[in-house]
C-alpha positions in Angstrom: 0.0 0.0 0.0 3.3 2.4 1.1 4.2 1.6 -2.6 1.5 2.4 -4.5 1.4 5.6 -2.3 5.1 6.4 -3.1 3.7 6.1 -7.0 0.8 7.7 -7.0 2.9 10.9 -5.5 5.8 10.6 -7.9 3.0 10.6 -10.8 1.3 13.5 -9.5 4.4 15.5 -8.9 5.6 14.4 -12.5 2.1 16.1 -13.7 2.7 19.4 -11.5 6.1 19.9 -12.9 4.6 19.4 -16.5 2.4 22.1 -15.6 4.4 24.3 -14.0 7.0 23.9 -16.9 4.4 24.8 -19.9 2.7 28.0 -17.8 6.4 29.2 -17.5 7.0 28.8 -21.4 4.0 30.3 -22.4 4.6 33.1 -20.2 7.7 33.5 -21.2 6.2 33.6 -25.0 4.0 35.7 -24.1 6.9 38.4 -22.8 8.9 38.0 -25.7 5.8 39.0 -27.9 5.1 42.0 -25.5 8.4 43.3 -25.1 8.2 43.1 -29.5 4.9 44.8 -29.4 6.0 47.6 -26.9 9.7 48.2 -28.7 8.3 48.6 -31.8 5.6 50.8 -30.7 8.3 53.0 -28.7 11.5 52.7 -31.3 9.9 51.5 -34.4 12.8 49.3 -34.6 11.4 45.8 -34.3 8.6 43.9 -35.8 5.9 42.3 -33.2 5.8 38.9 -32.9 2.8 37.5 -35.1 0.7 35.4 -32.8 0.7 32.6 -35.0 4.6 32.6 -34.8 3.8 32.4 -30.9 1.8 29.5 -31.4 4.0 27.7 -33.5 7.1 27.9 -31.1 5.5 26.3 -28.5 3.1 23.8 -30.5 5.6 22.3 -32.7 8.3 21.4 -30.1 5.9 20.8 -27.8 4.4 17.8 -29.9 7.8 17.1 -30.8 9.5 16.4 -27.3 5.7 14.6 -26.3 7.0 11.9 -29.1 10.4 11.8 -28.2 9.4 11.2 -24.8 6.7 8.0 -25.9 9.4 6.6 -27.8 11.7 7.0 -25.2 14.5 9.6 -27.0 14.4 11.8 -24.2 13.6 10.9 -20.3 11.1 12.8 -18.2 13.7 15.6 -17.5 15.1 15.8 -21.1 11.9 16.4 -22.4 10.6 19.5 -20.4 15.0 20.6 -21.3 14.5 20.0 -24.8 11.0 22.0 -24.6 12.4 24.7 -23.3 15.5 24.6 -25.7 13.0 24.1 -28.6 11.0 27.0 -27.8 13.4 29.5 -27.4 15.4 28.3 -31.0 12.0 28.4 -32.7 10.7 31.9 -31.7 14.2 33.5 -32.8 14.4 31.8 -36.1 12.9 29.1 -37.8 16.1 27.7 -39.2 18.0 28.0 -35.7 14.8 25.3 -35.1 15.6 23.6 -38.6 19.1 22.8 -37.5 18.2 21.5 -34.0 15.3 19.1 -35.5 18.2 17.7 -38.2 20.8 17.2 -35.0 18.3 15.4 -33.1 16.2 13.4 -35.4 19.8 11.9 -36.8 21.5 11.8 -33.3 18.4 9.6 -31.8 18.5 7.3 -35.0 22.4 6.3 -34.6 22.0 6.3 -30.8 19.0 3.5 -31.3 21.5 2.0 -33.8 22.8 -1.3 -33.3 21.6 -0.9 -29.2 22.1 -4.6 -29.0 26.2 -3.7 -29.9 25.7 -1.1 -27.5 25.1 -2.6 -25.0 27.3 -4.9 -24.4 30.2 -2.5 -24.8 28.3 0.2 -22.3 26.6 -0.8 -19.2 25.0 2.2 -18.3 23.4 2.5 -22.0 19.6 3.1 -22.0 17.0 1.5 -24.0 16.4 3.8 -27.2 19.2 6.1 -25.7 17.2 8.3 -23.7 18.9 11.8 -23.1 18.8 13.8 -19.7 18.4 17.4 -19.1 22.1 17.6 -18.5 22.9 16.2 -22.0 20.2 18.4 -23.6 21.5 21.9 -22.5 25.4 20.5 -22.7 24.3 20.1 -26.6 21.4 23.2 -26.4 22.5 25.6 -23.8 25.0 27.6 -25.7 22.6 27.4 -29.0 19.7 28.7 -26.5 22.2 31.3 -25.4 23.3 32.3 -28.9 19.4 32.2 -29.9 18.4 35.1 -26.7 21.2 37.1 -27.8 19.9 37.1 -31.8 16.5 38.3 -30.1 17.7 40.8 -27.9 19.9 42.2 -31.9 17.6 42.3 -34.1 14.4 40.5 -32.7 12.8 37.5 -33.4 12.5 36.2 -37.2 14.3 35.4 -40.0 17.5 37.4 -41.6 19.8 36.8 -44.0 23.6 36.8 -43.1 24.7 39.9 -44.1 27.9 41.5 -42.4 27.5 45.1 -43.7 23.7 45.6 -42.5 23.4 43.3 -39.7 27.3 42.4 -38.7 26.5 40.9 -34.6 23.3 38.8 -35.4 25.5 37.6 -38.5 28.1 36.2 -36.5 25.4 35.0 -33.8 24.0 33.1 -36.2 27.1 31.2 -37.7 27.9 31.2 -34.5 24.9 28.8 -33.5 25.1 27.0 -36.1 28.5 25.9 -35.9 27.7 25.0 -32.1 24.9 22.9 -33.1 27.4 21.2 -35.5 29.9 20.5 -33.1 27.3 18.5 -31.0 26.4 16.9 -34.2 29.6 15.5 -35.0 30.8 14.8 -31.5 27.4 12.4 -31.1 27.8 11.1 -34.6 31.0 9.9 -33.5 30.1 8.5 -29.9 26.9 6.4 -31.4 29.2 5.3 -34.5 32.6 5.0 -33.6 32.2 2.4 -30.9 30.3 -0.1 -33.4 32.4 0.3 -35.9 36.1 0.6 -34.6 38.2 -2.8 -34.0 40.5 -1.4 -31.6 39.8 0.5 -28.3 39.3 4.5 -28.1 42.5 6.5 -26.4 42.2 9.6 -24.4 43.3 12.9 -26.6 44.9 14.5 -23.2 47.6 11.1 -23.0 46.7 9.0 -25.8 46.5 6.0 -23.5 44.0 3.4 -24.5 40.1 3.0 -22.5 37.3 0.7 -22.6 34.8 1.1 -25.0 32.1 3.7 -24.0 
């Protein structure tokens, strides 16, 4: 009966921090598209958010992490990270979201690849290679951060990358990108490298050779 209990309360708390979690994105929508609205009102500098925009940054990811989550991609944690992450990417510009979609629709492919190999050479590998909040904003925090400073530049929406007109949210965004593609690679080579390689991996620091994942 104390275990069921102990369930029933893990569950519910689960459901509150859902909730809790998509009330503080939406508001936090919701302040990016006033702060837009008031700017441009004020300065005349910055576009308002459209509302459908609004509703696509959340919706999209938020569907998104839901089936990364039933099929076990992401754990509990990872999702409501990867939510968060998604939101933020989407709302400054659709291809910051383009690129994080292709990093981790390939990344959770080769991580379910070969899981039987996996697992036998990694004992603390998951099922369908479920990701944490700590590896979600290790590979989406500096993104995220790069994404909040391209809002705060020239607002959210799409640009082209042009150094003479807009030189800081051109660097941002080639910045971003080439974060997002070192995540990429450094994945690509963690799910493939230890299926494919005959020998063991070696440290870069002192080249010395260690077990397999």
């Amino acid at each position: 009966m104390i275990f069921e209990d102990e369930i029933q309360m893990k569950e519910y708390l689960m459901t509150m921090t859902d909730m809790i979690v998509l009330c503080a994105t939406l508001a936090i929508s919701l302040f990016f598209w006033i702060i837009s609205i008031t700017a441009s009102t004020y300065y005349g500098t910055l576009q308002p958010v459209s509302p459908w925009r609004w509703l696509f940054s959340i919706l999209v990811p938020l569907t998104l992490t839901t089936r990364a989550l039933k099929k076990r991609s992401l754990d509990h944690g990872g999702a409501l990270g990867a939510l968060l992450v998604g939101f933020i990417l989407t709302m400054a510009n659709i291809s910051f979201f383009s690129a994080l979609l292709a990093f981790f629709i390939t990344s959770s492919k080769l991580t379910r690849w070969k899981g039987d190999v996996k697992k036998k050479l990694d004992s603390d590998y998951k099922e369908g290679g479920q990701r944490n909040w700590v590896q979600v904003f290790c590979n989406g925090g500096v993104p995220t951060e790069l994404a909040l400073l391209y809002m705060i530049e020239v607002g959210p929406g799409e640009m082209p990358v042009d150094f003479g007109k807009q030189y800081s949210a051109s660097w941002m965004c080639l910045s971003l990108l080439g974060a997002l593609a070192c995540s990429t690679g450094d994945t690509w080579a963690s799910e493939v490298g230890p299926v494919l390689s005959q020998t063991k991996p070696r440290l870069i620091t002192s080249w010395r050779e260690v077990p397999t994942g």
